[in-house]
N, C-alpha and C positions, 0 to 999 in steps of 0.2 A: 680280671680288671682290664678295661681298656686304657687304649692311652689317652683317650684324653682327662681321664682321671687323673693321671700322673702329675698333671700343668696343673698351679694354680691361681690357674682364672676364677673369678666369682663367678657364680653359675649362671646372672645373667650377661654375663661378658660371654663367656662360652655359647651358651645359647647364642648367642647373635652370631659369634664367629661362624658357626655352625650352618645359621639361618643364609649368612654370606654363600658358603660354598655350595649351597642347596639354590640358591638364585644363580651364582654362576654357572653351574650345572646344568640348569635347566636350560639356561639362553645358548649354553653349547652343546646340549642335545636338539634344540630348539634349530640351531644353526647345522649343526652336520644331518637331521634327516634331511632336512630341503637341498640339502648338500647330496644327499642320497640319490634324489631324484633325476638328477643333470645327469648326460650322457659322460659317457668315458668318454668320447673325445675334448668335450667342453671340460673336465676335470681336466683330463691330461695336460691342455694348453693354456688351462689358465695359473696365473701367475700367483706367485703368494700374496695374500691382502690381512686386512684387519679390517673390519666391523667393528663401531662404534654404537651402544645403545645405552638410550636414552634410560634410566630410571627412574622412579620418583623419588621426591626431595632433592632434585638436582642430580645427582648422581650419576656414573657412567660408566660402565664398563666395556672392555674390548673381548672380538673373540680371533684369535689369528688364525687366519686357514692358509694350512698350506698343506699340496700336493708331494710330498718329498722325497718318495721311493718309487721307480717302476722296478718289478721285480722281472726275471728273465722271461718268465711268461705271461706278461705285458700287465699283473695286477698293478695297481695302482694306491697305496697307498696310501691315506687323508688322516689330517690329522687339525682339530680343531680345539682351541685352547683359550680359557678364559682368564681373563684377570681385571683387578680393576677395586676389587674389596677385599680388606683384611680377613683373611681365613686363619685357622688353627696352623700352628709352623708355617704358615706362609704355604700351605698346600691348595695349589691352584686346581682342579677338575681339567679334564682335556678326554675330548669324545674321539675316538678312532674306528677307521672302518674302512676295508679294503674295494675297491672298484675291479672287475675283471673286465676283460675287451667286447665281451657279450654282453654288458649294461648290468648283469649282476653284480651284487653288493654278499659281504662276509664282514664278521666282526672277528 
C-alpha cells in the first residue's frame, strides 16, 4: 500500500495535490540544471535568493536557492526548493547537486 492511500482525500483532491508537486518539481529541476551550468566561482559567491514564477490562472510559486555548504575540499553544495502549492503533507520537492572546484557537478 502506499501512503498516499492511507489519507483520505477524494481522489480528485489527491490527483491535484499530486499534480502540485509534479509542477513544483519540475520548475526546480527546471531551476537547479541552469544552476548546473554557472561556474563554481559564480555559485560559490553568490548569495542566497528566491525566484518567483509566474503560473497560469494567477498563480505563483517560489524556488529558493541557496549555496549552503563548502565542504573541506572545496565541493560546493546547491540546494534548490520549491514551494508555493498545496502538496500531500505539506511535502515540498527540493533538487540538490554538488559543484566541485573543477566546474564539475555530482548528485
Amino acid at each position: 500500500m502506499r501512503l498516499i492511500e492511507l489519507f483520505p482525500f477524494r481522489k480528485k483532491h489527491r490527483q491535484k495535490l499530486q499534480e502540485n508537486y509534479q509542477i513544483l518539481w519540475q520548475e526546480a529541476e527546471k531551476i537547479g540544471k541552469d544552476y548546473e551550468k554557472r561556474s563554481y566561482q559564480e555559485i560559490l559567491s553568490s548569495p542566497a535568493k528566491t525566484v518567483i514564477i509566474n503560473l497560469a490562472d494567477n498563480q505563483q510559486i517560489s524556488c529558493s536557492i541557496d549555496a549552503y555548504d563548502v565542504q573541506k575540499n572545496g565541493n560546493v553544495a546547491v540546494s534548490i526548493d520549491a514551494a508555493g502549492l498545496p502538496t500531500i503533507l505539506g511535502i515540498k520537492p527540493s533538487y540538490h547537486f554538488y559543484k566541485k572546484p573543477d566546474g564539475s557537478i555530482y548528485y
